[in-house]
C-alpha positions as CSV (number, residue, x, y, z in Angstrom):
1,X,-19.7,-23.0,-65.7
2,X,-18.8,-25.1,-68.5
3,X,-18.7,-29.2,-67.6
4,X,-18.9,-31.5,-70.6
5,X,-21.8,-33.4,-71.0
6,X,-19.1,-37.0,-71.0
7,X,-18.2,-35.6,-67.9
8,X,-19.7,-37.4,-64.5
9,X,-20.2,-34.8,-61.6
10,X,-22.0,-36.5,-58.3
11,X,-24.6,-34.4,-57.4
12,X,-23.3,-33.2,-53.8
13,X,-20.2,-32.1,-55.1
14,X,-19.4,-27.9,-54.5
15,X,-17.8,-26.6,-58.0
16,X,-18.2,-22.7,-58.5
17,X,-20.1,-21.4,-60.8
18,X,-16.7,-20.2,-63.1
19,X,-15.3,-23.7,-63.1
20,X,-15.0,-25.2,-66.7
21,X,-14.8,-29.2,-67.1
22,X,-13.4,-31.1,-70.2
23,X,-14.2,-34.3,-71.3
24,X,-14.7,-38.2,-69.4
25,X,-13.5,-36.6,-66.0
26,X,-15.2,-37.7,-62.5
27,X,-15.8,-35.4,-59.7
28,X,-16.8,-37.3,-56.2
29,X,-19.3,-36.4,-53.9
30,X,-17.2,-34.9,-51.1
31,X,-15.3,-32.6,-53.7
32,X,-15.0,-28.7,-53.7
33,X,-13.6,-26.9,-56.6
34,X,-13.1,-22.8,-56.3
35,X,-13.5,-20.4,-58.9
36,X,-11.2,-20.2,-62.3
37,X,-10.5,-24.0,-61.8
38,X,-9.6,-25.6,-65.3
39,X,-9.9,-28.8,-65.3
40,X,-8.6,-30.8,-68.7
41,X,-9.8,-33.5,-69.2
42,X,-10.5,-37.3,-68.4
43,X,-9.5,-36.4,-64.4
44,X,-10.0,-37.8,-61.8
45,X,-11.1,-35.7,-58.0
46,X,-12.2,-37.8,-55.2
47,X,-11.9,-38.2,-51.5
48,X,-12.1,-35.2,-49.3
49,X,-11.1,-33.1,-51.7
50,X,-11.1,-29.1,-50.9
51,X,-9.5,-27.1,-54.5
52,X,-9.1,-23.4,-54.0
53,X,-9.6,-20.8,-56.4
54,X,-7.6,-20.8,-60.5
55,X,-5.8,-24.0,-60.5
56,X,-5.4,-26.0,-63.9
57,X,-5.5,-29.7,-64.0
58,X,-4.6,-31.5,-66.8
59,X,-5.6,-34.8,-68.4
60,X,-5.3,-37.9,-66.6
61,X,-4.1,-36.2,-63.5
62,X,-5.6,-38.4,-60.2
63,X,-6.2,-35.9,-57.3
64,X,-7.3,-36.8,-53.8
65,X,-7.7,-40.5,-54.0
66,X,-7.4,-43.2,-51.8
67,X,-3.8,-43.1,-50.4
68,X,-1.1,-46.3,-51.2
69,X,-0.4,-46.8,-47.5
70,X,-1.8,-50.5,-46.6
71,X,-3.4,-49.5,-43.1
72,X,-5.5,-47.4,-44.6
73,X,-9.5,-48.5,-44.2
74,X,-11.3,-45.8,-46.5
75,X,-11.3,-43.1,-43.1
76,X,-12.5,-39.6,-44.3
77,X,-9.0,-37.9,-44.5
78,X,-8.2,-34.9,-46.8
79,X,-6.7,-33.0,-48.9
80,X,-6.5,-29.5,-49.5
81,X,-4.8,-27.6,-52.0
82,X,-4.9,-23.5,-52.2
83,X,-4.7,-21.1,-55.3
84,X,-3.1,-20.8,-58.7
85,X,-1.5,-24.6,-58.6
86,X,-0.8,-26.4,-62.2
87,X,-1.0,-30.2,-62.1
88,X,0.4,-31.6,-65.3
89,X,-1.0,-34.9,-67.2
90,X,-0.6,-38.1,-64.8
91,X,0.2,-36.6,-61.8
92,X,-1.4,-38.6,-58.6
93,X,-1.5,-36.4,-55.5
94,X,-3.4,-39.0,-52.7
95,X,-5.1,-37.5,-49.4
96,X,-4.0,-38.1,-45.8
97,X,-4.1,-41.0,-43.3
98,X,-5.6,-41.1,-39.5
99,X,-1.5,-42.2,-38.5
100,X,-0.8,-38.7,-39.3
101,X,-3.3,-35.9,-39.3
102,X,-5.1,-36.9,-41.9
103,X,-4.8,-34.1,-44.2
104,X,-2.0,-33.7,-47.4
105,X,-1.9,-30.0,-47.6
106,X,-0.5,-28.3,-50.9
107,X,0.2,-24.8,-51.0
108,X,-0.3,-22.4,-53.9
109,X,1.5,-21.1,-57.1
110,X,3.1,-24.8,-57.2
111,X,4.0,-26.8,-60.6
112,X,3.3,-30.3,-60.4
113,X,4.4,-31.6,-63.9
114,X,4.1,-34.4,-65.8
115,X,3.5,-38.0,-63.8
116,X,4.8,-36.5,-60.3
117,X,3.7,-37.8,-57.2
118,X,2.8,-36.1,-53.9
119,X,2.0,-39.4,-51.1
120,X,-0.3,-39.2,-48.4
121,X,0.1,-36.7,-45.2
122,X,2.9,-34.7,-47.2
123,X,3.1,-30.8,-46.6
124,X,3.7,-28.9,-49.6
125,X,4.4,-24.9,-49.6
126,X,4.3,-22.3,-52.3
127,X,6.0,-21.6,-55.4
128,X,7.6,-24.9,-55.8
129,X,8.3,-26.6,-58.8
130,X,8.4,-30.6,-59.1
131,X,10.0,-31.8,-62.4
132,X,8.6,-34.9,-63.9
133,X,8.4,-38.1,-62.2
134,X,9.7,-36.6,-59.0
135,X,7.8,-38.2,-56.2
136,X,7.6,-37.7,-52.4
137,X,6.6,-40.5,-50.2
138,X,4.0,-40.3,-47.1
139,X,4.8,-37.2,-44.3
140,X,7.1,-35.6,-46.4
141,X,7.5,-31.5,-45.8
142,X,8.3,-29.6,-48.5
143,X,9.4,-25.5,-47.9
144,X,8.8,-22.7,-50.4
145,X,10.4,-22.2,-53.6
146,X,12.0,-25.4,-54.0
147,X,12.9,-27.4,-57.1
148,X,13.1,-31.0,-57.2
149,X,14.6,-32.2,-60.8
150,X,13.4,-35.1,-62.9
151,X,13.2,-38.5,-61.1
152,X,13.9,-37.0,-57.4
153,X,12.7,-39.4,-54.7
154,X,11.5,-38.1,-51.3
155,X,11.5,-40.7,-48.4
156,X,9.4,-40.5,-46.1
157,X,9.0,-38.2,-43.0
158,X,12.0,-36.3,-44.9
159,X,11.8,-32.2,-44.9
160,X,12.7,-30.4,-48.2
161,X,13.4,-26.9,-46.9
162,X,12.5,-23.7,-48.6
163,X,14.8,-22.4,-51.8
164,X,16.6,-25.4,-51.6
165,X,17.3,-27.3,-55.0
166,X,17.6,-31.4,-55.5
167,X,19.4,-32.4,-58.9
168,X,17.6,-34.6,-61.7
169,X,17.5,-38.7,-60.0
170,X,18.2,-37.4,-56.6
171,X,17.5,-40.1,-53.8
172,X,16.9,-37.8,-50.7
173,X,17.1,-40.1,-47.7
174,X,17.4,-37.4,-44.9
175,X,16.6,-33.4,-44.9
176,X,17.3,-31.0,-47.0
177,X,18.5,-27.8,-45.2
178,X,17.4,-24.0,-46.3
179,X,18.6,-22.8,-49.0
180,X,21.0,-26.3,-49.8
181,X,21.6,-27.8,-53.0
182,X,22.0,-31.7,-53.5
183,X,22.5,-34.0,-55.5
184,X,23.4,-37.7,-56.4
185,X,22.2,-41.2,-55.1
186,X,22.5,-41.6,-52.4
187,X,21.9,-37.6,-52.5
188,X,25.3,-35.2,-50.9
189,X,25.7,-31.6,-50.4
190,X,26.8,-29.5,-53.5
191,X,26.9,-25.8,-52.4
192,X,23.9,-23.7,-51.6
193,X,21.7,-21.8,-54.2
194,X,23.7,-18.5,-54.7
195,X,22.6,-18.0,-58.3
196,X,18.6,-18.8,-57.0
197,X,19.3,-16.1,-54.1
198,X,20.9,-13.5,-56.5
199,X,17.7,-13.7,-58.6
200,X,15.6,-13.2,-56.0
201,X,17.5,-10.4,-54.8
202,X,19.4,-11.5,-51.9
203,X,21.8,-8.9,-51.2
204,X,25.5,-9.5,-51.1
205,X,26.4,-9.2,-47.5
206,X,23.8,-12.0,-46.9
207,X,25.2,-14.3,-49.2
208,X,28.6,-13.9,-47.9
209,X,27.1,-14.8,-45.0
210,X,25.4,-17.6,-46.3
211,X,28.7,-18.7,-47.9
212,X,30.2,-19.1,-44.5
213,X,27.6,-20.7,-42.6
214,X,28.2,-23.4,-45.1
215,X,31.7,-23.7,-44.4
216,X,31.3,-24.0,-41.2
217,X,28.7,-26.8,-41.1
218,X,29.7,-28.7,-44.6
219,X,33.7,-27.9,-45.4
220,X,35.3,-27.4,-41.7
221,X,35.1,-31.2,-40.6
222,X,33.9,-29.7,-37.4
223,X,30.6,-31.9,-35.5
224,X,27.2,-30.9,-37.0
225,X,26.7,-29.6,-32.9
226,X,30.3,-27.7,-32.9
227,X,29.5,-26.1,-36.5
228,X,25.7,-25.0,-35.1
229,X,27.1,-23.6,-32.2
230,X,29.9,-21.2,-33.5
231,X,27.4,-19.9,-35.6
232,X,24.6,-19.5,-33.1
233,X,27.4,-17.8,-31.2
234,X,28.9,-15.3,-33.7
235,X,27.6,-11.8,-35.5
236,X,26.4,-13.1,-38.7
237,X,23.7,-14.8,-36.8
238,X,21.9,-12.1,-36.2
239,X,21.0,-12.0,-40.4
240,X,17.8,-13.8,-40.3
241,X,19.1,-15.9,-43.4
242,X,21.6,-17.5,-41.3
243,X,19.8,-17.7,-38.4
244,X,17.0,-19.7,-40.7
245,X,19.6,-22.2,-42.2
246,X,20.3,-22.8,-38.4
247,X,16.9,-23.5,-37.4
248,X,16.4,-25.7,-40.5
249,X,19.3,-28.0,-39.6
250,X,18.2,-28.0,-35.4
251,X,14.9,-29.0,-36.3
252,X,16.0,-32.0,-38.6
253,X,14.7,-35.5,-37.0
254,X,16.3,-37.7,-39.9
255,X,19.7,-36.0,-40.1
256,X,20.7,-33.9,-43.3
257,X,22.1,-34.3,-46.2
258,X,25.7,-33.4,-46.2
């Protein structure tokens, strides 16, 4: 382990052997680091703070502190974050509150960059990538392989599902479906992320598919409860895809974007 000697470390924190530590950072006493950490310099890692194993976290970056919500009284809430996560310079990702669970939980093989912002109690997933300044408020759920563009705001209790996509300055008052992708403020339905599918290797059949479920919920004027129905009651719901876009949109408590 390599920590610089500026470098303040309380003496019951956990930090694995393999972890190296720049410069003027400040590890707290209830902090636990896994192995093939970076972290830059001049951070900050407090709270309840459980790190997993290879993440990088650059300068300035404020992880696990004290949450912005006014009820909260210093309680012993969390956060954990898994494997292989980058958090770029100024980010602030705060721990939980006892209204909710108490614990912010961040996946793995997520991008945080530059002066993003992850709120108390949110859920994050894996492979996601927030653009700078993006920001999600308390509670918010975030899917996998999502990208949020520069200057995105989250509200609160709002669900981001996975491999959707949220243009630069989008202001996302209600959830984002699977596989949607918004923009604008207030934030509307733009299509769905055919090219991401295609890269991932989606096959054709299932974006066709995909293509149509849209239709029906977004371009048909039909109710949001007519629209889910057809398609709960027709062939292509039996392609999991479909039947997961579905599920997304049922499961909404805010309303979605459309």
């Amino acid at each position: 382990m390599a920590i610089h000697p500026t470098t303040l470390i309380d003496s019951k924190a956990e930090i694995d052997s393999s972890v190296d530590i720049g410069p003027f950072c400040v590890i707290g006493p209830n902090v636990k680091i896994g192995a093939g950490s970076v972290i830059k310099s001049h951070v900050v890692i407090n709270g309840h703070t459980t790190i997993g194993s290879n993440n990088e976290i650059y300068q300035f970056a404020s992880v696990g502190e004290a949450n912005q919500d006014k009820k909260y009284k210093g309680e012993p809430t969390q956060l954990i974050m898994g494997d292989n996560n980058v958090i770029r310079e100024n980010a602030t990702i705060h721990r939980g509150t006892i209204q909710d669970n108490g614990i912010t939980l961040i996946g793995s093989h997520n991008l945080f960059m530059a002066s993003t912002h992850v709120g108390h109690d949110c859920i994050v997933g894996d492979h996601n990538i927030l653009a700078n300044f993006a920001a999600l408020a308390g509670h918010v759920q975030v899917g996998d392989h999502v990208i949020l563009g520069g200057y995105t705001g989250i509200h609160q209790f709002c669900q981001v599902n996975s491999f959707s996509m949220c243009g630069m300055g989008s202001m996302v008052a209600k959830d984002v479906p699977r596989y949607m992708m918004i923009s604008g403020n207030p934030a509307k339905a733009h299509g769905m992320n055919f090219e991401g599918m295609r890269r991932r290797g989606v096959p054709a059949e299932v974006i066709r598919a995909l293509r149509t479920a849209y239709k029906m919920v977004y371009l048909k004027g039909l109710t949001l409860e007519t629209a889910l129905l057809e398609l709960e009651q027709g062939d292509s719901f039996l392609i999991p895809e479909v039947a997961d876009f579905v599920l997304s949109i049922r499961q909404s408590k805010r309303g979605i974007v459309r």
